[in-house]
N, C-alpha and C positions, 0 to 999 in steps of 0.2 A: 504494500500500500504506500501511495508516494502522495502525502498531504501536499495541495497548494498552498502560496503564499500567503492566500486571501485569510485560511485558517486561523483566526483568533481564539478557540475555544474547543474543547474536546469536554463532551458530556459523561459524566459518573457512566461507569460500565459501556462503556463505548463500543467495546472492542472485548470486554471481557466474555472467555469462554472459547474465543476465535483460536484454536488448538491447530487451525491448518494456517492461520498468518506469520508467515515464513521472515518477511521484509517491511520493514517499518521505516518511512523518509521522513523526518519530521523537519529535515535542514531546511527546506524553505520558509516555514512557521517563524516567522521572524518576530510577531508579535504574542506569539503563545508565551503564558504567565505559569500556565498550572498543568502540571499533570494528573485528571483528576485521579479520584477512589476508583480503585478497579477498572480503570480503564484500559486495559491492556495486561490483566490475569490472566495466564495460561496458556498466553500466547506462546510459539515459535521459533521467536525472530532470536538467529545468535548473536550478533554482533548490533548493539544501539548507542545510536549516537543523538545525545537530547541538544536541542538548539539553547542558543547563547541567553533566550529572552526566559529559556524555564529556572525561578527562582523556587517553586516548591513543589514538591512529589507529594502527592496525598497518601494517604491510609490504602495498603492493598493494591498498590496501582501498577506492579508488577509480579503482583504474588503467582505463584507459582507457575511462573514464564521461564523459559527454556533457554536464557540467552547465557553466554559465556562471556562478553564483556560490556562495558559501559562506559561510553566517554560523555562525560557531561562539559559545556562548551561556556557553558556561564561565567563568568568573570566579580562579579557578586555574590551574596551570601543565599547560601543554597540549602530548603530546607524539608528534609527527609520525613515523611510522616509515620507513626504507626505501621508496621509492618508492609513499608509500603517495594522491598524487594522478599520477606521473607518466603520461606521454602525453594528460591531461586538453586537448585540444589548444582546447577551447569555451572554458576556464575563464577568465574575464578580471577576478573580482574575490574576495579573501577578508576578510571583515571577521570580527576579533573583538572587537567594542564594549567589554567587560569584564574580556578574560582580563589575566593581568598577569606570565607568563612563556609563551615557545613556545621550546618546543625539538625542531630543524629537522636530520633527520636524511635528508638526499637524499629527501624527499618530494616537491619538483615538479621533476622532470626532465623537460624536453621539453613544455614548455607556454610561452605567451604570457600569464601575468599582465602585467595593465595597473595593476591596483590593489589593495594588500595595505593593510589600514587596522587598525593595533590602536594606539589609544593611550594613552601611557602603559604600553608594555608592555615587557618587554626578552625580547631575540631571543637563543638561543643558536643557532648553526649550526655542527651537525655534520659536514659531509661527509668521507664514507669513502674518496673516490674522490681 
């Protein structure tokens, strides 16, 4: 699925469920803010790359999606919701080259990260549990 640029909004469960969406473009979203809750659970896609404009990942909104890496392209503070990559169990790396705040609210429960790379960045982590 290759979003146009026009794309300002992606609605709660969007995409969740979609177990055959393979390819996910979101680089033209120039003006997308949010990734919502669930919008993209159980998908597919191995390899995603979030545009510069997403500063928050909802609750669920890649849970148990099948991808193996993550670049997020954001250069601001970036903020992870409620289990919003958990049981990602493929996921083995998340880079964000440019962000320069992440705040880490039980997003990866139950996954095997091998490699988190943002430098230069400071980490807040939240857990509720």
């Amino acid at each position: 699925a290759i979003f146009p640029s026009y794309v300002k909004e992606i609605k709660d469960y969007a995409f969740s469920n979609c177990t055959e969406l393979k390819t996910l473009d979101l680089m033209q979203c120039n003006d997308l803010k949010v990734i919502p809750e669930d919008a993209f659970s159980e998908i597919a896609v191995r390899n995603l790359v979030i545009p510069s404009g997403v500063n928050l990942i909802k609750n669920g909104a890649f849970i148990f999606a099948r991808m193996e890496s993550v670049e997020i392209l954001g250069d601001n503070t970036i903020t992870f919701q409620h289990e919003s990559f958990q049981e990602c169990k493929y996921l083995l790396i998340i880079s964000c080259p440019n962000t320069d705040k992440l705040i880490i609210n039980d997003a990866f429960c139950y996954i095997s990260l091998l490699l988190f790379t943002c430098p230069n960045v400071v980490v807040e982590f939240n857990n509720n549990k």
